[in-house]
N, C-alpha and C positions, 0 to 999 in steps of 0.2 A: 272456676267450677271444679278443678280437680281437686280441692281439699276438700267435695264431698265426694268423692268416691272410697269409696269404704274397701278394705282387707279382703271382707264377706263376697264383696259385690264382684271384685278380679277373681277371687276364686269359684265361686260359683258359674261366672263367665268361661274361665277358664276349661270347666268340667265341661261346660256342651257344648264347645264348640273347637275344643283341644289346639288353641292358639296358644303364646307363649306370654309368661303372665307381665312383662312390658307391652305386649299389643295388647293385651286387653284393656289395660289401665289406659293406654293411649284410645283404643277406640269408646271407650266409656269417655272419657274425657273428653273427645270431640262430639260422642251422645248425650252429653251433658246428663250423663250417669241413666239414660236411657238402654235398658239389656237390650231391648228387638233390633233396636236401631244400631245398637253396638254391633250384633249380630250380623247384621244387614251390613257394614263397615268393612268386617271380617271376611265376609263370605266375596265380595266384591275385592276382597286385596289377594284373594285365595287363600287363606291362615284358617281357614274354620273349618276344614275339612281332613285333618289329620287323622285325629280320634275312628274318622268311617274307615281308614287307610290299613287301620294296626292290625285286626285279622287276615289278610290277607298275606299270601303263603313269599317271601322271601329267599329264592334259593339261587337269586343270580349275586354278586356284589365283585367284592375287590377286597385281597391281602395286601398291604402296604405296612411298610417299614418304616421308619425314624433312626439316625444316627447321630448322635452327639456328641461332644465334648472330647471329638479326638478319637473315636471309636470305645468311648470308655461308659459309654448309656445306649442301648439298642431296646427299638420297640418296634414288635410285630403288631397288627390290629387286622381281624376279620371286620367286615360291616356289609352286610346284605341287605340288596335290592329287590325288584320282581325281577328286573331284565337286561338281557347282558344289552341292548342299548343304549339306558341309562349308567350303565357299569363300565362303560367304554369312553362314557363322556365327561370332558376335563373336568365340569362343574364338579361332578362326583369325584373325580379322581383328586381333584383341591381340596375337597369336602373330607375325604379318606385322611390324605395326610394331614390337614388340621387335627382331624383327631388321632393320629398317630402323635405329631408335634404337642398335643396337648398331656397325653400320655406321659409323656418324656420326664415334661416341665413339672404335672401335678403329682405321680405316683399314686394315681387310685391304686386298690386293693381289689376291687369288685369293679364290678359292670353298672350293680344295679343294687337296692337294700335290699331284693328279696334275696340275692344272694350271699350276702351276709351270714355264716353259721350262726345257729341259734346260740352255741355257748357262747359264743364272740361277742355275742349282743346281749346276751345275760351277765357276761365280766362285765363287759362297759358300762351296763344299768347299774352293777352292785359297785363301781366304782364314783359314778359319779353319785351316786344316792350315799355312800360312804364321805364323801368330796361334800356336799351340800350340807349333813348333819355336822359334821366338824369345822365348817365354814359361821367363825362366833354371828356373823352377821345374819344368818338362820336361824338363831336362838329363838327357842320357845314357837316358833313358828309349825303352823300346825302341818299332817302327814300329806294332806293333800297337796301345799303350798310348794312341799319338798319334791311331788312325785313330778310338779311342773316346770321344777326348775330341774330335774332327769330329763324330763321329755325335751324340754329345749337342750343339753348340753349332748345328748342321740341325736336328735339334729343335725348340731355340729358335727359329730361324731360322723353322719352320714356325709356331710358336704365335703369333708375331708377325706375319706374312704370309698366312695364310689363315685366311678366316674360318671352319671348321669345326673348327679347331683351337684359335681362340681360347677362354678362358673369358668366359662372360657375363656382361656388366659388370652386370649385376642379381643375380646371385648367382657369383659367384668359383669355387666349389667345383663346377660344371659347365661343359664346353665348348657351344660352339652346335651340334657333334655329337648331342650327347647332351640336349639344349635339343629337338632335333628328333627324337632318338629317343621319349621322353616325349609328341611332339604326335601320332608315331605310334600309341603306345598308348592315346590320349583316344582316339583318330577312328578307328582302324582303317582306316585308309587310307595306304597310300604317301606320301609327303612331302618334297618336295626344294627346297631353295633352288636355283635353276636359273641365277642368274645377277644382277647388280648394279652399279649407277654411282654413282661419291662424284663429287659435284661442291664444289669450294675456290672459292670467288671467287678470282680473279687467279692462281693456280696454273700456272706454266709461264708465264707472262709476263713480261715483262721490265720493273721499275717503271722510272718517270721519275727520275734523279736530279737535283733540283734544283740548280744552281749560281748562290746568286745574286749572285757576285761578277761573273759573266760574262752575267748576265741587267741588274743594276746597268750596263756596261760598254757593252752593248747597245742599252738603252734613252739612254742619255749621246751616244752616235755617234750616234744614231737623232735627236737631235737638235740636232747640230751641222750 
């Protein structure tokens, strides 16, 4: 039964019942591509209930850190909850440093697309739209064909640049979306990564380049 479950049908599942779009394809597929009864699946495993969670006011959570590679990768990560006794509990507290450790390993740039600067996202459109036209395999193909193969390489663009888009490098097969959708439905509580710092040793610095023919040269006059 699961090769008729359709693209349309996880995503449309997805939108009302804000489960993660591998449980949806799974509870479709046990509904043999039935929505109500997918629903009815969802709601019963507790996955269907995120979506009602997201207004609600988050101002308890946990800062949590990441070190790596010898003190030479450092990541700080805010992520808020409703209540500090959810925010005191290991689940969350494992919950936090996976996505600090995920930090680490991926290098988002953002949180989220809407954070994205718009010129950021207008280079990247006029690059890959640039990237697409001079791509001979594009030839003669028409402006709209061109604008779909932008829209998919911003995608990319996205899954690689912001961390809610990325998959989790602990399990592939889910984003850190949907990593968070799943921590909603443990805790029953609102849950947001709110914000984050990668620190690189020496990162934006300019190394030393040694010369030591001219260091040799140096020390020679230095003593004449």
């Amino acid at each position: 039964m699961s090769n008729q479950i359709t693209a349309a049908a996880i995503k449309m599942l997805r939108e009302k019942t804000g489960a993660g779009m591998m449980e949806c394809k799974a509870a479709l597929t046990e509904a043999a591509g039935d929505e109500q009864t997918a629903i009815e699946i969802l709601r019963k495993r507790g996955l269907a209930t995120a979506t009602k969670k997201a207004g609600r006011v988050a101002a308890e959570g946990l800062v949590d850190s990441y070190i790596h590679a010898g003190g030479k990768i450092g990541v700080l990560v805010e992520v808020n909850c409703e209540t500090d006794f959810v925010a005191r509990g290991e689940e969350f507290r494992n919950f936090v440093h996976d996505i600090a450790m995920h930090i680490t390993a991926a290098e988002p740039r953002y949180t989220t697309k809407e954070e994205v600067p718009s010129e950021v996202l207008d280079k990247e459109r006029e690059i890959a739209l640039e990237q697409a036209r001079t791509d001979p395999k594009n030839a003669n193909k028409p402006q709209q064909v061109l604008e779909k193969i932008v829209e998919g390489r911003l995608s990319k663009f996205f899954q690689e640049a912001c961390l809610m888009e990325q998959p989790f490098v602990k399990d592939q097969n889910i984003t850190i979306a949907e990593l968070v959708r799943q921590m909603i439905s443990k805790t029953g509580e609102n849950i947001r990564v709110r914000r984050f710092t990668r620190f690189k040793m020496g990162e934006g610095l300019e190394k030393r380049v040694s010369d030591l023919g001219a260091e040799v040269q140096d020390l020679l006059g230095g003593n004449q």
